[in-house]
Legacy VTK file of the C-alpha trace (Angstrom):
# vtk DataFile Version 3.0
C-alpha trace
ASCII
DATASET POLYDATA
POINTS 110 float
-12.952 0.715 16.290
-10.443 3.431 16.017
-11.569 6.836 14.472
-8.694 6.722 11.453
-10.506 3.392 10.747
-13.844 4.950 10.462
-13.070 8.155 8.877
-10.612 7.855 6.488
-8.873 9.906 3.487
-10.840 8.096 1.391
-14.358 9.175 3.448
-15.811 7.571 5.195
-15.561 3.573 5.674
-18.436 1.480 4.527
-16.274 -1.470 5.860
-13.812 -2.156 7.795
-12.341 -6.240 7.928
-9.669 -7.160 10.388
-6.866 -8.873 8.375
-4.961 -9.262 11.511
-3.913 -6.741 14.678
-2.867 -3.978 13.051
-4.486 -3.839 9.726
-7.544 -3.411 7.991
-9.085 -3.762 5.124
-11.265 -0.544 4.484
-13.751 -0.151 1.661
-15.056 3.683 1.036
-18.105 4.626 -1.237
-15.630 5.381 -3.975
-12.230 3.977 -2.992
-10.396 1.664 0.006
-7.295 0.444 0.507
-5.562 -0.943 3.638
-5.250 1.298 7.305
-2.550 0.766 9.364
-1.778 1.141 13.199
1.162 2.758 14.156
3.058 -0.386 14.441
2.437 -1.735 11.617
3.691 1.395 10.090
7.066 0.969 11.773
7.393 -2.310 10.897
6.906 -1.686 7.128
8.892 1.530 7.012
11.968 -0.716 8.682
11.416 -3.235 5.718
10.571 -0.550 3.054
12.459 3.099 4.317
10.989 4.293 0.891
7.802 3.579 0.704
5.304 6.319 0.712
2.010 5.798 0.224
0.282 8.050 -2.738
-1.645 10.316 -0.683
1.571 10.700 1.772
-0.412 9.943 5.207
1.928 6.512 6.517
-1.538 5.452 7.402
-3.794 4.953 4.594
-2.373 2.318 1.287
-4.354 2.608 -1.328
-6.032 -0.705 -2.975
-5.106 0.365 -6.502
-0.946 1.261 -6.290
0.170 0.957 -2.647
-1.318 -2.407 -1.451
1.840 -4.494 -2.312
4.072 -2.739 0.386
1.335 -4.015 3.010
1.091 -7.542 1.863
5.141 -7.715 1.365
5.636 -6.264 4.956
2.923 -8.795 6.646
2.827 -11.915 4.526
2.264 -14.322 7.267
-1.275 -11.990 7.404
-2.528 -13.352 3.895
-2.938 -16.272 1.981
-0.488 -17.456 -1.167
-2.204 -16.189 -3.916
-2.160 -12.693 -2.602
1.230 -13.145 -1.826
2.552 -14.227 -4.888
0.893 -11.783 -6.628
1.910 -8.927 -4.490
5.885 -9.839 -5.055
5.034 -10.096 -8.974
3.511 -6.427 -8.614
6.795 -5.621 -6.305
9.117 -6.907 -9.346
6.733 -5.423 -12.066
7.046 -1.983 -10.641
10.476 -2.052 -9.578
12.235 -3.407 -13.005
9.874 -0.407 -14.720
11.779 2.214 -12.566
14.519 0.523 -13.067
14.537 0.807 -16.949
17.449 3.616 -17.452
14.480 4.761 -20.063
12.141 5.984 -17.434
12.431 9.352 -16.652
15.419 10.145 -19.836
14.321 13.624 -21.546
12.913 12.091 -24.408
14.203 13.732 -28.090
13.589 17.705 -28.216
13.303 17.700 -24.679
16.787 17.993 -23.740
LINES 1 111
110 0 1 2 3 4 5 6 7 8 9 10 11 12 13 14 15 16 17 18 19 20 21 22 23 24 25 26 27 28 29 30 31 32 33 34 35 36 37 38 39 40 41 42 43 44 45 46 47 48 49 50 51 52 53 54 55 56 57 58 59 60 61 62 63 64 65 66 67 68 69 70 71 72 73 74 75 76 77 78 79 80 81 82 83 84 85 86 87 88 89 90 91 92 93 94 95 96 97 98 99 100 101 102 103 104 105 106 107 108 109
């Protein structure tokens, strides 16, 4: 297993599952999320040029806010229900940031 697998920004991994080539599913003593290979990292950046994970390092999305750019980039790699939930999450967040309310200097502010 490669060493970004084992020792991640999260600590250390208490597991590590194969989803497919590419990408696992890493679980830390206090957090996880999904590690990529390099390739898998191009291939998502190509689909989503924006997407940065929340700690910034292209290979390390967190299981709490990042996880839907990995399941949208590699659906074929997991089952329905993840799927479908992961494009809900995609539309959820995106129509939020979307809101021409988010981010206006609220009243007293300006």
């Amino acid at each position: 297993m490669e060493d970004y697998i084992k020792h991640t920004i999260w600590g250390e991994a208490e597991t590590a599952l194969p989803v497919a080539q590419g990408i696992h599913l890493v679980t830390t003593a206090s957090h996880g999320g999904y590690v990529l290979s390099h390739h898998r990292i191009k291939v998502l950046k190509q689909l989503f040029p924006l997407a940065t994970p929340y700690k910034g390092d292209d290979r390390y999305w967190e299981q709490g806010c990042d996880w839907v750019y990995v399941i949208m980039a590699f659906p074929q790699c997991f089952n329905d229900d993840q799927v479908q939930l992961a494009k809900k999450q995609y539309q959820n967040q995106n129509s939020f940031y979307a809101d021409d309310k988010v981010n206006k200097p609220t009243k007293g502010e300006e």
